[in-house]
C-alpha positions in Angstrom: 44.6 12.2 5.1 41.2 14.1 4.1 38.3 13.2 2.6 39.8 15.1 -0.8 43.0 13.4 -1.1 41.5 10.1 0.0 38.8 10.1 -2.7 41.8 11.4 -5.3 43.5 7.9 -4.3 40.1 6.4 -4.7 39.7 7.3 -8.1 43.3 6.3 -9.1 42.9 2.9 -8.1 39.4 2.7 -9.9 40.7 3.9 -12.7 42.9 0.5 -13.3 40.9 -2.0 -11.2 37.1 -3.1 -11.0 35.8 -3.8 -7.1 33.7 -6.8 -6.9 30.8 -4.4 -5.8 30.6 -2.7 -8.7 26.8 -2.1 -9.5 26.0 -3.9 -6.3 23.5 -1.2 -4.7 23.6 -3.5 -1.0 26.8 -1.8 -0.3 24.8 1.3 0.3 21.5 0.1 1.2 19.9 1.9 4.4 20.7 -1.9 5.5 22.8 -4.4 7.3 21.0 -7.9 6.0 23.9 -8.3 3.6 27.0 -8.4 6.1 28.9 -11.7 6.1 28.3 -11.7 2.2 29.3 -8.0 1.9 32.5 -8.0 3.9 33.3 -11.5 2.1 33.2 -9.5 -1.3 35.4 -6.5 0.3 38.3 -9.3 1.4 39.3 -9.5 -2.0 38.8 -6.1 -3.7 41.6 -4.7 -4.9 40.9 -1.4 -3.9 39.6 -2.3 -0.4 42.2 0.1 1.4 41.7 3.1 -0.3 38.4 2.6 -0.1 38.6 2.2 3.8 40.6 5.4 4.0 37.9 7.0 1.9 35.0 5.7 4.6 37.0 6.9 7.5 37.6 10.3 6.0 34.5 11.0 4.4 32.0 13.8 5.3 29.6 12.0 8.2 26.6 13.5 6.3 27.5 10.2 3.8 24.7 7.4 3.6 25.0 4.1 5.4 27.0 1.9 3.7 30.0 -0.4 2.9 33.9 1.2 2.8 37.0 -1.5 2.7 34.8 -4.4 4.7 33.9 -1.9 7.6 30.5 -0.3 7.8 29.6 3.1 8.1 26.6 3.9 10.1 25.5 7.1 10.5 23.6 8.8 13.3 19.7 9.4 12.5 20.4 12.9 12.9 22.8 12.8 10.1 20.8 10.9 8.1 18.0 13.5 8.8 20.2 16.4 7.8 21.2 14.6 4.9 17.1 13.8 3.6 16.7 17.3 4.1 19.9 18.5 2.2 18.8 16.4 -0.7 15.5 17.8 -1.3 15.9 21.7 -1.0 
C-alpha cells in the first residue's frame, strides 16, 4: 500500500466515524509523556487500522506522533529537514 492510497482509506473511514483523538494535539506532540493514555485511546478507535497503515506508509519527513496505538518517531535529522522545509 502507499502513502496515497493509505491516506485515501484514511479519509474514507473519517468521513463516517469520529477517532477518540480528535482535537487531542498529544497525539502529535514532539512528546512521549502521554503513552499508556494515548495507546488506551487508540484501542478503541474505530479507525485505528487505517490509521496504522497510514503511519507505516507515510513520508518519514512526518512529525512525531501517534498512528493506530504505535508511535512514530522520527530521526533528528528528519525532524531537521522537516524545520527547515517548513520555513522556506
Amino acid at each position: 500500500m502507499t502513502a496515497t492510497t493509505a491516506w485515501s482509506a484514511l479519509s474514507d473511514a473519517l468521513a463516517t466515524s469520529t477517532p477518540p483523538c480528535a482535537g487531542d494535539g498529544r497525539f502529535t506532540a514532539d512528546t512521549n509523556e502521554h503513552d499508556p493514555a494515548l495507546r488506551q485511546l487508540c484501542a478503541g478507535c474505530p479507525v485505528r487500522q487505517q490509521c496504522r497503515e497510514y503511519g507505516k506508509t507515510a513520508p518519514r519527513g512526518r512529525a512525531w506522533g501517534y498512528y493506530g496505538g504505535v508511535v512514530r518517531r522520527v530521526t533528528p535529522q528528519a525532524r531537521t529537514r522537516a524545520r527547515e522545509a517548513a520555513t522556506t
